[in-house]
N, C-alpha and C positions, 0 to 999 in steps of 0.2 A: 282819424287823427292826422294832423299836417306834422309830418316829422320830415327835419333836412336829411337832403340827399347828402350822402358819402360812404368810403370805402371803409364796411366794417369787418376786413377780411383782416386786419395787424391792427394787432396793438404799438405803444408807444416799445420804438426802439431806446433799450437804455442806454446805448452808446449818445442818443441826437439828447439826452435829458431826460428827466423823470416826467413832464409834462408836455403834453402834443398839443399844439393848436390844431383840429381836424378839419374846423371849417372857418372862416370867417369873412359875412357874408352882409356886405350891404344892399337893404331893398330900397325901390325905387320909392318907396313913401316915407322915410325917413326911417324907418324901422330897421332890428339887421338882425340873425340870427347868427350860433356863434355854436361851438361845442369844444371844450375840451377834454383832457384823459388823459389819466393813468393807467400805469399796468401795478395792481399789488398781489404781496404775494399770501393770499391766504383765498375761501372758499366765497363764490360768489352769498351764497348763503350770509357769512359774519358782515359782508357789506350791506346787505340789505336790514339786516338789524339795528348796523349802528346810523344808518341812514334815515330809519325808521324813528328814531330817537332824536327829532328833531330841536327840542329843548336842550339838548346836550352836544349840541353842533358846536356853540362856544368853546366848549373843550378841545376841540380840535382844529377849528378855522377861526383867527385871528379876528379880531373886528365883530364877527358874525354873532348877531343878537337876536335871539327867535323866541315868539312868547304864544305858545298855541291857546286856544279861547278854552279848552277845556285839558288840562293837563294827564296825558295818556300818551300812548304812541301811537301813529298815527296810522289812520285811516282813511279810507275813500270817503270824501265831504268832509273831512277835519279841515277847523279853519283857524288862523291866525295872523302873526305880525312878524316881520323882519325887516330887518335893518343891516346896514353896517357901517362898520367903523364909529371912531371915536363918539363924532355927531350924531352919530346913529340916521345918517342920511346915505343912500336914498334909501327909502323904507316905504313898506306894502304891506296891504294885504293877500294874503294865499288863500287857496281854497285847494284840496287836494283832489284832482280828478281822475286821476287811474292806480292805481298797484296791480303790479304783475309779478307775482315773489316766483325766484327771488332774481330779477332781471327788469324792473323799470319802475318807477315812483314819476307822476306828471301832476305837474300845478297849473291852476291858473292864479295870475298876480295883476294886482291892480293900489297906487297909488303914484309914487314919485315915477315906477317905471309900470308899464304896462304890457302882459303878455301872456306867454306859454313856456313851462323851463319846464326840465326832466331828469332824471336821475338816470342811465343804461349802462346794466352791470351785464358782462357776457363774461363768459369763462372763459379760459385758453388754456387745459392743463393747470397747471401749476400756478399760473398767473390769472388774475380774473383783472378782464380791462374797465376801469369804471369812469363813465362820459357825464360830464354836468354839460348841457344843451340848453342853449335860450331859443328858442323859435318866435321869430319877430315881434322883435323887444321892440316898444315906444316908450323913449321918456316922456311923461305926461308935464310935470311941470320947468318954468325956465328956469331951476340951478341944475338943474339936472339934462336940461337938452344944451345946456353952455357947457357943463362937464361932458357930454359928448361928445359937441362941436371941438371941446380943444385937447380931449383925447380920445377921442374915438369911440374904441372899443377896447382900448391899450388899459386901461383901469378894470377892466373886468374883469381883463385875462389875469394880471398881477393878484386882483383878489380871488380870483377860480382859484390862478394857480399854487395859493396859501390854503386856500381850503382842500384842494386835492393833495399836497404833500403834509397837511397835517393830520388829513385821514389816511394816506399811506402809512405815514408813521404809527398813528394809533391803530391800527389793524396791523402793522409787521412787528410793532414792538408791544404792543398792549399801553393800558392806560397806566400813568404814571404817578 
């Protein structure tokens, strides 16, 4: 498994914010792999459930639109479609390649962007710190390598960082 190097000894201080940039990382072939995180406060276990519940991701990360091929929760070789935002651009297909309950979920994805992302829940006591990880991302088509060109990776992180505080929320408050 090609997983990015970094220091997985702390979680996000709550003093620097609720969400850590941990790595952000340009390769030399246009690709870049990225990871962000939270600290939430409840059992690595309820993360990997509601994580697990990929159809109901909507409820909790703005924008975020996911339609798996067979309506279950997911599994190793579950496949589907996501999107985000309004447009519902950029959007892929997924293929779910590893679970490791209750501490990792790995995809592969393939249309507008192309790649490896992951889900790493670690516990800390009281706090469980939970990473969404892209591992060298290609945008495949040109709106989407011109939305990279004129911002980066700065659009990611804004939408990671809506998906990690609305799953904080929904795990420290409950659904609403």
């Amino acid at each position: 498994m090609n997983r990015p190097a970094y220091d997985r000894s702390s979680i996000p201080d709550p003093s620097s914010g609720p969400v850590r940039v941990t790595m952000d990382q340009r390769l030399g072939d246009g690709s870049w792999a990225t990871a962000d995180e939270v600290a939430v406060a409840c059992d690595s276990r309820e993360v990997i459930h509601l994580l697990r519940d990929m159809e109901g991701y909507s409820r909790w990360w703005p924008g975020m639109h996911v339609r798996l091929s067979a309506h279950t929760t997911i599994g190793v070789g579950s496949e589907g479609m996501m999107a985000i935002g309004p447009l519902r651009r950029p959007r892929w297909r997924f293929k779910v390649t590893e679970i490791r309950e209750p501490s990792f979920i790995q995809y592969d994805f393939r249309g507008d962007l192309v790649g490896r992302a992951a889900w790493e829940i670690e516990p800390h006591g009281a706090l469980t710190a939970v990473r969404f990880c892209w591992y060298a991302v290609m945008p495949a088509g040109w709106p989407v390598r011109l939305l990279v060109r004129l911002g980066e990776v700065r659009w990611h992180h804004l939408l990671v960082r809506l998906g990690l505080l609305g799953l904080k929320g929904r795990l420290e408050r409950g659904p609403r």
